[in-house]
N, C-alpha and C positions, 0 to 999 in steps of 0.2 A: 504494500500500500504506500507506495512510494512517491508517487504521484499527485501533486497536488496537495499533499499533506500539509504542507509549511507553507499554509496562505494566513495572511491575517486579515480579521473579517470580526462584524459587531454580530455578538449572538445573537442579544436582542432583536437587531433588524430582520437574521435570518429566520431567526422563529416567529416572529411576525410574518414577515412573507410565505412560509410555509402554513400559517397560522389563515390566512386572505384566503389562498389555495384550498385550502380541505374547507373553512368555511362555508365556500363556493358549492364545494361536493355534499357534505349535509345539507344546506339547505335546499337543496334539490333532491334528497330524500327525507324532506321534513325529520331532521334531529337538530339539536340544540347545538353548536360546538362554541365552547368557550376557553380562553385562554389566562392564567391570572401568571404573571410575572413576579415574584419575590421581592428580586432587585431589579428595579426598574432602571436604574444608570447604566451608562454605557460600556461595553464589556466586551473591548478590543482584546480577542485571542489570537493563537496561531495553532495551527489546525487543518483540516478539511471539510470546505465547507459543501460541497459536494458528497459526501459521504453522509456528513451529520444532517444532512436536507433529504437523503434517502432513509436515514435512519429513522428521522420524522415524521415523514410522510408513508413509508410502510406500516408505521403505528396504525399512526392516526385515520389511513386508509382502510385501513382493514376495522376500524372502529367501528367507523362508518359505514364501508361494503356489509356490514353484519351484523348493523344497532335495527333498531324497530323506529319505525317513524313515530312522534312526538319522544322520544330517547332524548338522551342528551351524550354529548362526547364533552370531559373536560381534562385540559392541560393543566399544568402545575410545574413549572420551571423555577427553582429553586438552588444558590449555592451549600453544596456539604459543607465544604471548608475551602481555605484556601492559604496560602503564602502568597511571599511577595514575587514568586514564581511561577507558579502554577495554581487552578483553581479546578474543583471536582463539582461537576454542577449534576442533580439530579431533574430525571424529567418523569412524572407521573401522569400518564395516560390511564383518565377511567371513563367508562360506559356502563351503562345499563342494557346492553344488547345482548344476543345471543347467548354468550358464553360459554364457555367451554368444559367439555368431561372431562374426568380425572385421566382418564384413559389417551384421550387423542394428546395431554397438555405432556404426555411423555413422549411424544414423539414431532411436537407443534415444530421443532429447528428442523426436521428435517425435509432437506430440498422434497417439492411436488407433496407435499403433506397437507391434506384437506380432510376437516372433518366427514360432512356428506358427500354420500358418494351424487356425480353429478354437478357438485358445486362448482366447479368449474364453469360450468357451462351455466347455471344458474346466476352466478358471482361475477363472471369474466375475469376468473382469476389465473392465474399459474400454477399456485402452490409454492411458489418461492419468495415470495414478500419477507419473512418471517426467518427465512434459512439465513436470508444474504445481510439480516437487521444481526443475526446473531454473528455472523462472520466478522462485521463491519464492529461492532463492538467489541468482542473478540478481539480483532485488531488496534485497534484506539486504544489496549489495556482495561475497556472498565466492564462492566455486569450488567444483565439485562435479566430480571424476574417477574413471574407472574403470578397473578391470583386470579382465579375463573370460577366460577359455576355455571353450571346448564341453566339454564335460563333467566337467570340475575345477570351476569354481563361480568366483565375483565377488569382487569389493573395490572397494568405494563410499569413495571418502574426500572428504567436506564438511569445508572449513574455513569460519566465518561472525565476523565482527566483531560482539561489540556492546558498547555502554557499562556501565559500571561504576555502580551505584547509590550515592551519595555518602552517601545520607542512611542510618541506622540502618535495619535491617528491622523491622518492625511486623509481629510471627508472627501478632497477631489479625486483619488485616486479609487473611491467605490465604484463600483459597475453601475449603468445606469439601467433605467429600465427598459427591457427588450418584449415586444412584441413577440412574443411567441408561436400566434396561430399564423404565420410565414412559413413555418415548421411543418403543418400538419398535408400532410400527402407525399412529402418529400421521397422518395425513394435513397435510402441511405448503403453505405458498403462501408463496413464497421471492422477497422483493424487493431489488434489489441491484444497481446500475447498473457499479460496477466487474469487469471480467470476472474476473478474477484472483481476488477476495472471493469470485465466485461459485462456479466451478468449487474453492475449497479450502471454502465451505461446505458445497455438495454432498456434497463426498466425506468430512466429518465427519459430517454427518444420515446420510448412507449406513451409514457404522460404527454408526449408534446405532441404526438399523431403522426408521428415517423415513420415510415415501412421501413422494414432489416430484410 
């Protein structure tokens, strides 16, 4: 995961823009989605901001793909601790939807792992949303747990390490905003020797309506 790792970026703004995104997607399945920030100041890291936006977004999607209309999906972005180095932020994803058996939640990491059978094709899913959140943590060093029942709904709790950005933020040098549906029909040829880069860029062109 070499790639892209040692970018500095505001978490805040990204979990905001990730936070617009899924909001978009609940309310077009009537669920609630709300987000409460902790520390609300601004919280220049270095990192991957591409990874922890897939890491995000596979939660919080799957929240969604499988809450009950009038549900609610809510976030909870919060620092563990922190030095004048590094800082350990936790993210708490919880719903009231679906939820999960004790049985499938042994084997929930593993790639193409879906409860019902069908649901793929019910869901428009893969089965890999969930494999590639635990790889990508995994990676990053930190932990990713759950709490589920069958028909009460989940609780995702991600804790992730990462460095503290030392230097002053440069606001000119953030990305601006990009149009994205320029994206959707594109026919793409997608080269990429690392597995891990692949299966998380996939599943980003996918959100943007890419053909592979």
């Amino acid at each position: 995961m070499k790639q892209n790792s040692h970018i500095t970026f505001d978490l805040n703004e990204l979990l905001h823009d990730v936070g617009v995104l899924l909001s978009t997607q609940a309310q077009a399945r009537g669920i609630t989605y709300t987000v409460t920030m902790e520390d609300k100041g601004e919280k220049h890291v270095i990192g991957s901001p591409l990874h922890l936006r897939q890491i995000f977004q596979n939660i919080g999607g799957n929240a969604i793909k499988y809450g009950r209309a009038g549900g609610y999906v809510h976030v909870t972005c919060s620092i563990v601790s922190q030095t004048k180095d590094t800082v350990r932020c936790r993210f708490i994803c919880e719903d009231n939807g679906n939820g999960m058996s004790e049985e499938f939640q042994k084997h929930m990491f593993e790639p193409f792992s879906q409860e019902k059978s069908g649901a793929r094709t019910t869901y428009q899913g893969t089965g890999l949303g969930l494999s590639i959140v635990k790889k990508l943590v995994d990676a990053m060093g930190g932990t990713v747990t759950v709490v589920s029942k069958k028909g009460v709904g989940t609780t995702f709790i991600t804790e992730i390490p990462l460095k503290l950005d030392p230097a002053p933020f440069d606001a000119e040098k953030t990305e601006e905003e990009i149009d994205t549906t320029v994206f959707r029909g594109l026919h793409v040829l997608l080269v990429e020797d690392n597995v891990l880069n692949q299966e998380v860029t996939k599943e980003l062109l996918n959100d943007l309506g890419v053909l592979l």
